[in-house]
Structure formats: structure tokens, C-alpha cells
N, C-alpha and C positions, 0 to 999 in steps of 0.2 A: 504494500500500500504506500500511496505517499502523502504527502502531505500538502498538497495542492488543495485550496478549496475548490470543492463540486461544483460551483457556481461559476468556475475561471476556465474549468475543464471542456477540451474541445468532444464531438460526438466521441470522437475514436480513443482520447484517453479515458474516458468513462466509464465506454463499453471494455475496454480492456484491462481496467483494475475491477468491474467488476465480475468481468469472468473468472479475475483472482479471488477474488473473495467469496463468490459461490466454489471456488476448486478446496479454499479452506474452511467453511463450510459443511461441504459435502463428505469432508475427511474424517473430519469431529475428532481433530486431534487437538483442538484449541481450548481452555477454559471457558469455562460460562461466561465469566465476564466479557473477556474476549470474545465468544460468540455475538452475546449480546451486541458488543459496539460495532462487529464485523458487521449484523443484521443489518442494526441502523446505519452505518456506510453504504452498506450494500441499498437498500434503501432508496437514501438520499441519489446514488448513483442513478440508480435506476428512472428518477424521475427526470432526473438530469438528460439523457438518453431519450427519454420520452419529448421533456420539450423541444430538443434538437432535431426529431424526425419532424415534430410536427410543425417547427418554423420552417424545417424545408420542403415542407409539403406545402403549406400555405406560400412560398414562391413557387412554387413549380405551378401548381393552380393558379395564381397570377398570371404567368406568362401566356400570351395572346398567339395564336397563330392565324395564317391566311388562308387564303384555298387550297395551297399549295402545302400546306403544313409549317412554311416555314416562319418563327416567332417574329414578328412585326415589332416585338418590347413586352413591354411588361406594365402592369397597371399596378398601385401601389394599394398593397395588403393592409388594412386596418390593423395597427400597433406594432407595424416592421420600421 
């Protein structure tokens, strides 16, 4: 794990410490305690992860095409 706050975290570091921390998790070679704060890491990641697809979905469904398919621009996403 590191010590980066979630909040600073790009998709791909997110998803990637938390596939660590479901690996030590799923081991159950950690303390309770540790478990516990792995969870709530695990967590926090997760959400983190979630709002990242969904800001990039909310551009993607932005972008406008023509007859041809090809994107003309983009029209601007309420809270981007």
C-alpha cells in the first residue's frame, strides 16, 4: 500500500493497490486490525475507481458525432 491519498490517485493507481489489498485480504494472513483498515482502504479505493469510470463515461457520452461517425467536438458535461 502507499501512502498517497485516494483522492490524488489516478484510475490505474487505485485499481492497482486495490487489487493488492483484496490479494491480502483474501490471504487472511493479516491481523484484525489490519484487516479492518485494509477493508476501509480497500473501500475508499474502490469508490475512487468508480468515480473515475464514471467521469469518463460522462465524456465519452459528450462527444458528438456526424453522419459519418466522425466526433464534430464535444459539448460540455454538467460538473466537468
Amino acid at each position: 500500500m502507499t501512502d498517497t491519498p485516494v483522492e490524488q490517485m489516478s484510475f490505474e493507481q487505485a485499481m492497482k493497490e486495490l487489487e493488492q489489498v483484496v490479494d491480502q485480504l483474501e490471504r487472511g494472513d493479516v491481523a484484525l486490525d489490519q484487516s479492518i483498515a485494509l477493508y476501509e482502504r480497500g473501500a475508499a479505493l474502490k469508490k475512487r475507481c468508480e468515480e473515475e469510470l464514471k467521469r469518463a463515461e460522462e465524456k465519452v457520452a459528450a462527444i458528438t458525432l456526424d453522419a459519418d461517425g466522425v466526433p464534430t467536438g464535444t459539448k460540455p458535461v454538467e460538473g466537468l
